[in-house]
N, C-alpha and C positions, 0 to 999 in steps of 0.2 A: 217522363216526357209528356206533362197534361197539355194538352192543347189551351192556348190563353185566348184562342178566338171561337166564339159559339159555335154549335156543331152545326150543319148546313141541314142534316136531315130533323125536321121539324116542320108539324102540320097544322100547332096551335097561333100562331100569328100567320098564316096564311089565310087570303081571301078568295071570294070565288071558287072554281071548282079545283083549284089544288085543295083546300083544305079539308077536302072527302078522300080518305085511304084507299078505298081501292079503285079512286080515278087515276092513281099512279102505280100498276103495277110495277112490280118489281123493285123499287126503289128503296126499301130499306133492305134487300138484298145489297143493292150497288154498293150503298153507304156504309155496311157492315164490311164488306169487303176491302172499299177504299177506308177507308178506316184501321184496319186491322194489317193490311199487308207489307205497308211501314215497316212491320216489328217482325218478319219473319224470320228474318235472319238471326236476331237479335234473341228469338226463342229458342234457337240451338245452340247460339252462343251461351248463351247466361246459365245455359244447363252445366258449363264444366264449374260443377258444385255440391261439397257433400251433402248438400239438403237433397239435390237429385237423386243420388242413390238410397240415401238412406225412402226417404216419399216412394222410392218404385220398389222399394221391399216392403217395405207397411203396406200402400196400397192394393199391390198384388194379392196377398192375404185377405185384405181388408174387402175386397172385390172377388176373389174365388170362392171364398169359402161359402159369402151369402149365397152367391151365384149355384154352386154345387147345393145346398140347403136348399133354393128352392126348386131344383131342378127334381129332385128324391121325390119334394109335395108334387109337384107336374109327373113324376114315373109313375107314384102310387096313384093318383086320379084320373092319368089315362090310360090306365092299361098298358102301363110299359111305354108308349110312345115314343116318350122325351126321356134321353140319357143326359151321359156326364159330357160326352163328346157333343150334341148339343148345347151343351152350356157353355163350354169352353169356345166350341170354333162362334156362337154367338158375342160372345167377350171381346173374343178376341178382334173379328170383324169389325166392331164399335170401337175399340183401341186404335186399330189401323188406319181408320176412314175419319176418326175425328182428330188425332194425334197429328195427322200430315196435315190435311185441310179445313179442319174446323176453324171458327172462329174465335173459341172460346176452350181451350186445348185442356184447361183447369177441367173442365166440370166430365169428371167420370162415369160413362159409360155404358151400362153393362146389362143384367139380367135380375128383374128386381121382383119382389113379391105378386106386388099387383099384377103382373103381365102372366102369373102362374095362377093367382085368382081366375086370372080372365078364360084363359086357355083352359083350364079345366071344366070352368062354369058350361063354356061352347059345348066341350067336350057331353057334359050330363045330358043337352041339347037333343046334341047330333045324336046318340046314342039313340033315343026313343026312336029314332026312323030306321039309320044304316049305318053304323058305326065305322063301316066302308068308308062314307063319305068326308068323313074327317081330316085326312091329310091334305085334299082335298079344298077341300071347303075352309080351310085354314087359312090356306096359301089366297085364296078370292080374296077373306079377308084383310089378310096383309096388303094387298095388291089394291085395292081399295082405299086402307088407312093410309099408303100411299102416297094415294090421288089427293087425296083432301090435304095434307101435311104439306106440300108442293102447294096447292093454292092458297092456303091460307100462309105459308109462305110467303108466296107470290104477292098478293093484297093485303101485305103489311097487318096481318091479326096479331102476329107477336107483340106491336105496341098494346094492346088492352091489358099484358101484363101486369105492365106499370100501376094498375087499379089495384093489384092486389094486394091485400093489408095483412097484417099480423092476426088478424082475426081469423080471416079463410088457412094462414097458411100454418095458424100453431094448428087448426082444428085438423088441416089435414095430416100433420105431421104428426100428430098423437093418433088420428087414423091409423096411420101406417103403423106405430109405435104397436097397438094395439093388436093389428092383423099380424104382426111376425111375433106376440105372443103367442098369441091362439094357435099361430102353427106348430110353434116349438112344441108346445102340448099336447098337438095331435101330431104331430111324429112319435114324440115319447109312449104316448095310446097305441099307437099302430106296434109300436117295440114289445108292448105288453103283450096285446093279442096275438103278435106273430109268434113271439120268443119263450112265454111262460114269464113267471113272476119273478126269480129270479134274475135271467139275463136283463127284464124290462127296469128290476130295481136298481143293477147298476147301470144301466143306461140314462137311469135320472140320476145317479151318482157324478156320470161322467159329463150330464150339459150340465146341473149346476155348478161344479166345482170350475168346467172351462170359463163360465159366467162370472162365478168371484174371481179367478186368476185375470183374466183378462184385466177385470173393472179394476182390482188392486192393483194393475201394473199401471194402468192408466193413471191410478188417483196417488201412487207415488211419483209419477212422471210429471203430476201436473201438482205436487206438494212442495214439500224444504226439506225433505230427508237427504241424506249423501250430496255430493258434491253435483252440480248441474250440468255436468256432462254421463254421471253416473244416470239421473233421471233422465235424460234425455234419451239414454239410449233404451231404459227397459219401457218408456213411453215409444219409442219408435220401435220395439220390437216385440210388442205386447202379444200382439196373435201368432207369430210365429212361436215365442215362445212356450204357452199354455198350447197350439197347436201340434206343437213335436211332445210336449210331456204326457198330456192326456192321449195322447195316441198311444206312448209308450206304456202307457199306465192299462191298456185294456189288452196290453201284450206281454204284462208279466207273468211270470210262471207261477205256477199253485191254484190254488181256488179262486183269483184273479182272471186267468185267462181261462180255467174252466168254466166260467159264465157263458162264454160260445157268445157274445153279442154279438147283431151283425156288421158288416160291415159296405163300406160304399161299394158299389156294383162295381164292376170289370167287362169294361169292352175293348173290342180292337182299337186298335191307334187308328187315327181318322178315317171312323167309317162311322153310321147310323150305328143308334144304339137295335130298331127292326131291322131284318133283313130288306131293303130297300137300298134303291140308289137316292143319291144327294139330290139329283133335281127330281121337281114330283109333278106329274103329266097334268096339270090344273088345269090344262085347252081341256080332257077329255069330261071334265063336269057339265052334269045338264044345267040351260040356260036357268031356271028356274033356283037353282041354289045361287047362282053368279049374285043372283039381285037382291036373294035373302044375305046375302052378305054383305051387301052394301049400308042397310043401316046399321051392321056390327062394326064393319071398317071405319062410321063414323065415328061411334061410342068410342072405339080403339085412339084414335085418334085427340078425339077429346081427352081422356086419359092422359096421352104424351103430352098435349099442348100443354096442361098445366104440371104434370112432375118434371116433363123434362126442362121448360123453362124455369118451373121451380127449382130446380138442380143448380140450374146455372146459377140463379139469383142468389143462392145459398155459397155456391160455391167464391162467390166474386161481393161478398157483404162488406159493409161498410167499415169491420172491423180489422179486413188485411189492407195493407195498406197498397195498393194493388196500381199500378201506372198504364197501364194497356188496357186496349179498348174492346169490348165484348161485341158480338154480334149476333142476337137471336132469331133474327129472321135467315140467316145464311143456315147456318148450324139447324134450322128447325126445316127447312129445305134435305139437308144433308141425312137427317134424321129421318125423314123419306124414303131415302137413294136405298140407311139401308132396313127399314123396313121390308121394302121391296127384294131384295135381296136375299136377305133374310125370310120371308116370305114363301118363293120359287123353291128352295131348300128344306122349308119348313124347319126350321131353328126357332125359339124364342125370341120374339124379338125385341130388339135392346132398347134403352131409352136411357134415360139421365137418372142418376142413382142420390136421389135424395140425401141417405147419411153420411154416404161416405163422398161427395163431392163437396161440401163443407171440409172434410177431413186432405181432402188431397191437400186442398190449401194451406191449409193447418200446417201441415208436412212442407210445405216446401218454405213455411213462414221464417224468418230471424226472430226472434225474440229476444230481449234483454232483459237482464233479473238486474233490479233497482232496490237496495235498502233505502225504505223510508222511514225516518226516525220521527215519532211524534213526542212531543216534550209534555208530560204530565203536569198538573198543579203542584205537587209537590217536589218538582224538579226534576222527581226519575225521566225514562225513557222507555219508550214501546217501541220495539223492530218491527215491521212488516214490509212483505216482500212485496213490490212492484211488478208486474209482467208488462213489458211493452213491445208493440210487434214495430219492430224498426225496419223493415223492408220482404218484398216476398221472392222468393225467384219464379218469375213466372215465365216457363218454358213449356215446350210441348215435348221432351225429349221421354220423360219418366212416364209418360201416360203411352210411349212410342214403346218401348222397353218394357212394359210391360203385356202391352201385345203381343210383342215376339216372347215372353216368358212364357206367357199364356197358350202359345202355339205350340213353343217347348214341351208344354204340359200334357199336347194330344199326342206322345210317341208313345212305345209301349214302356221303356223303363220307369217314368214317372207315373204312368196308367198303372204300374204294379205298385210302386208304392200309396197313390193314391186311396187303392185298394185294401191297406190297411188300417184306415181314418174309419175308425166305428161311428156308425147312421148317429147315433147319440151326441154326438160332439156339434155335431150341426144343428141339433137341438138349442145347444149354447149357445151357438152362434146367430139362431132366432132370437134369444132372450136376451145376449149384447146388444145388437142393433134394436129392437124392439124398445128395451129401456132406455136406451138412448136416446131415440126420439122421445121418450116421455119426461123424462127425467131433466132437461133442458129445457123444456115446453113451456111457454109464457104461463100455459095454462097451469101448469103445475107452482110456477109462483103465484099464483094469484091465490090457489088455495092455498098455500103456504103463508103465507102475510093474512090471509082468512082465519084459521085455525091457530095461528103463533098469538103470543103472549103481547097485548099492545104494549108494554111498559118496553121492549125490548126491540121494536122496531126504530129503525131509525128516523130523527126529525124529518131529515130532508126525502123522505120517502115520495114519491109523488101520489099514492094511491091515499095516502092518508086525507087527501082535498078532495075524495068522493065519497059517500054513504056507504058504508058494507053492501046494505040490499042492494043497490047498483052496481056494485060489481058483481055482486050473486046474480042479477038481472041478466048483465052481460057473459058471465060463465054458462045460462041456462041454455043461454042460443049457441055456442059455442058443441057444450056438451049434447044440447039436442043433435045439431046437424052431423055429429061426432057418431051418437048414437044409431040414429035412423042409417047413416052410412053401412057400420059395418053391421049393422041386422040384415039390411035389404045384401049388404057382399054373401052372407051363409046362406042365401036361398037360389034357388034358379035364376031369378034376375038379377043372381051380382053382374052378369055384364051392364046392368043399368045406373052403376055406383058413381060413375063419373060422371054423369049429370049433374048428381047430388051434390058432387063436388065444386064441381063448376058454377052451381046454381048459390055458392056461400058469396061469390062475390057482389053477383048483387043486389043479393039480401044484404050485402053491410052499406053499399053505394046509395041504395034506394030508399030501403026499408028502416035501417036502423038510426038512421040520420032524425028520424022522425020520432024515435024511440029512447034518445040519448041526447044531453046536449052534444056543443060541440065540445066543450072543455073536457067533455069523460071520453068522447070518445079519443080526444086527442091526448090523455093522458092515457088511456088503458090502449089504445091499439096506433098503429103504424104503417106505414108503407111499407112492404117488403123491400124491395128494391129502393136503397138509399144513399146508394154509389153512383157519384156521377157519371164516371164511365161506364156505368151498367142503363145506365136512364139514359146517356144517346143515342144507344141505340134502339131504345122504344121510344124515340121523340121528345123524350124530356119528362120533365117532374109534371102528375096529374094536376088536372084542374080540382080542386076540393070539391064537395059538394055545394051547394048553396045554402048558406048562411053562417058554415063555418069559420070562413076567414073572418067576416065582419066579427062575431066572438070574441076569435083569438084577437082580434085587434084590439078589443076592448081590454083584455085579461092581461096584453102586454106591454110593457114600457121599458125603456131604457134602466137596464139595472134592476130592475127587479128577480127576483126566483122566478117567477112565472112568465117568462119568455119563453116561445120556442125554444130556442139556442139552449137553454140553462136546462131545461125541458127532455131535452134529447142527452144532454151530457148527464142527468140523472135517472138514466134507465141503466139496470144491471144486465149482465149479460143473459140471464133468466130470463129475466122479463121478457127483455128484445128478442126472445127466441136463439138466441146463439147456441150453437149445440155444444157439449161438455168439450168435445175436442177442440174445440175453439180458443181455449187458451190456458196451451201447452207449449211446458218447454221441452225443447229438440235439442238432443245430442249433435253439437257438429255447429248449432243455429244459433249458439248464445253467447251474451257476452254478459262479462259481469260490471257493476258499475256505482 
């Protein structure tokens, strides 16, 4: 149901003092709301569908298990603070509160690496004065990152998303790719030093074998083997499967389960993993710590603005074919409510999940397998398979249902089985997610077409119409801010990373414009956000910089390859940053044709 009349909220043909953002507060709040609330009903309806269920057993996996992973790296770097019952009632909270009322119901949730970066970084901090202070001084923080999230809310900051290109967002997505290696291997470290060599060596037994199950279940899911209901389902039930075996496997009997690895902790069913009540006395902090938290609340903050908007923009790409309308300034308000919340508590607190909110989608997509016959010169024939996403169900029911799994998850019968998932397996589960984000990575094609054989690339390649050294020019900036990133993340100042981050975009808006034509940079990079219904509600598609339209105008004409139009339709899914889940067939989701 696209709207065929322009969207009302828009600030780039306004004159006078509307066409300054935040001389209008609140109003891409309004717009997001009116907007979106059309379809509310229509979101619980369209759930009666087996893509819903089968999406709310993938995702729940797909979201606990990271979530549990990095809650272990948050135990072991504070001092036990943060448990498993923190991770879960954080999940679950962000489940609850974006599932009914969010905007944007697709984009999942939850407890992600960086926010265990961050919280432990504070942690090395606070530690040099009163380690006291830390519950503490936590909650300020939140209480803080807050404030800021509610007004740049409020004053319409979520539109500058729309700046954001393929540049900033492969560099941060191989970031991230990057940091849930590194952890997978300092947990495996930490299994060494605690357990002896032994248990620590099948402990790397057990994350890399979870790591190839997973990924093989996925790349038959997303192959021609078996029949397309057969792949559909071991692609939708990839982690639980490799989950329940690898569990089973460090509980076999003989020299197997004499290893003694460890296993995930055990606490009460919803209560702190310290002896401690749920709310934490934050009035009783001296003023003086209140206001050293206030420039961390902003960093924190900074942080969300860009993964969790990134989340959405991933979650809602140009590739499902998606009819309902997003809203990032409502939902990044919301994201506030429950920092704040979350905060008071002292929980982890949740934000938009980069990998796997791309994947919810994924999950609730139709897909149609199409034979396409290409006719050889010598009359034979070539079969290859066609994937096309023929419609999404996009409901809020499965991201709702998986909250209350997840709440499921804080009693004590499942806290006991939880209990028997060895620290190891979650290793895995850093190096799945981790290569994930790498292994999709723009960045990672470009070296791939760098390093491969030219005779074997394809004509209509678009990179083949710029110089090697210019695109090694462009990887350099990429891979430097890539770099700098997660060195400054392993020192005391990783709470200072999300500048760095923030700081990519307009290094590509300002800076690099002046260092590339326009034609390179319009074949090597992109707008992230390239969904129309995702661009109303940051006011529409950006202004280019200056001089690049003039360019393309030059380079394009009717019919020719080198139009925009033809431009865009000869980017592969690599390129564009699509993550490997992105196009997969689903059991339930397919038709043949």
């Amino acid at each position: 149901m696209a709207t065929e009349t322009p969207d009302p909220y828009s600030f780039d043909n306004s004159i006078g003092w509307r066409q300054y953002r935040m001389l209008r507060p609140g109003w891409g709040m309004y717009h997001d709301v009116k907007r979106r609330l059309p379809y509310y009903w229509s979101d619980i309806t369209d759930a009666m569908n087996y893509r819903t269920f089968a999406g709310t057993v993938r995702i729940y996996f797909v979201n606990i298990l990271p979530a549990l992973a990095f809650i272990l790296d948050m135990n072991r770097r504070t001092g036990g603070f943060y448990g498993v019952n923190e991770a879960l009632f954080s999940s679950a909270l962000a489940c609850i509160v974006f599932s009914t009322i969010g905007a944007q119901p697709l984009t999942i949730v939850g407890i992600t690496g960086l926010i265990s970066l961050f919280n432990y970084t504070i942690f090395d901090i606070i530690k040099r004065y009163d380690v006291a202070l830390y519950p503490q001084f936590m909650t300020w923080v939140a209480i803080w990152a807050a404030i800021f999230h509610w007004l740049f809310a409020i004053w319409n900051f979520c539109d500058y998303m729309r700046y954001v290109t393929d540049f900033s967002s492969q560099s941060f997505g191989a970031y991230v790719g990057i940091i849930y290696c590194i952890k997978g291997v300092e947990l495996l470290i930490a299994e060494f030093e605690s357990d002896g060599p032994t248990d620590g060596f099948m402990s790397v037994t057990i994350a890399l074998m979870f790591f190839f199950t997973v990924y093989a279940l996925e790349m038959v899911g997303n192959g021609m083997w078996f029949r397309p209901w057969v792949r559909g389902f071991l692609g939708d039930y990839a982690y639980p499967i490799a989950t329940i075996f690898w569990t089973g496997f460090a509980h076999f009997p003989g020299q197997l389960r004499a290893t003694n690895v460890s296993k995930l902790p055990h606490t009460r069913a919803f209560y702190p993993t310290v002896d401690r009540g749920w709310l934490i006395d934050f009035w009783n902090l001296e003023v003086k710590w209140i206001f050293v938290a206030l420039p961390i609340g902003f960093l924190l903050m900074l942080l969300f603005y860009y993964d969790h908007n990134q989340s959405s923009v991933a979650a809602q790409a140009k590739q499902f074919p998606l009819r309902k309308p997003g809203g990032f300034h409502w939902d990044f308000f919301l994201l506030g409510c429950t920092s704040f919340i979350a905060g008071i508590i002292d929980i982890p607190l949740p934000n938009g999940l980069v990998p796997q909110a791309p994947v919810h989608t994924d999950c609730m997509t139709n897909y149609k397998s199409v034979l396409k016959v290409i006719k050889t010169d010598d009359g034979g024939e070539i079969h290859q398979q066609e994937i096309i996403a023929e419609s999404v169900v996009e409901q809020r029911v499965s991201h709702f249902l998986m909250g209350l799994a997840i709440i499921g998850t804080m009693t004590g019968p499942i806290l006991i089985v939880l209990n028997l998932i060895p620290r190891a397996l979650f290793a895995g589960v850093f190096f799945v997610v981790g290569w994930g984000g790498l292994e999709g990575n723009g960045i990672m094609a470009k070296i791939i077409y760098l390093i491969g054989e030219p005779r074997f690339v394809q004509p209509d390649e678009p990179l083949l119409q710029i110089p090697k050294k210019r695109i090694l020019f462009y990887l350099f900036w990429q891979i430097f801010g890539i770099t700098a990133t997660v060195g400054v993340s392993q020192t005391i100042a990783g709470i200072g990373f999300p500048v760095l981050i923030i700081a990519l975009i307009p290094l590509r808006w300002k800076i690099m414009p002046k260092m590339f034509t326009a034609k390179e940079l319009r074949i090597m990079d992109a707008p992230t956000a390239d969904n129309e219904v995702v661009l109303a509600s940051m006011g529409g598609k950006p202004q280019m910089p200056k001089g690049e339209e003039d360019e393309d105008a030059e380079t394009e004409s009717p019919g020719t390859k080198n139009s925009a139009d033809a431009q865009e339709e000869k980017w592969s899914a690599a390129e564009r940053g699509v993550p490997r889940e992105g196009l997969r067939e689903r059991g339930g989701g397919w038709s043949e044709a």
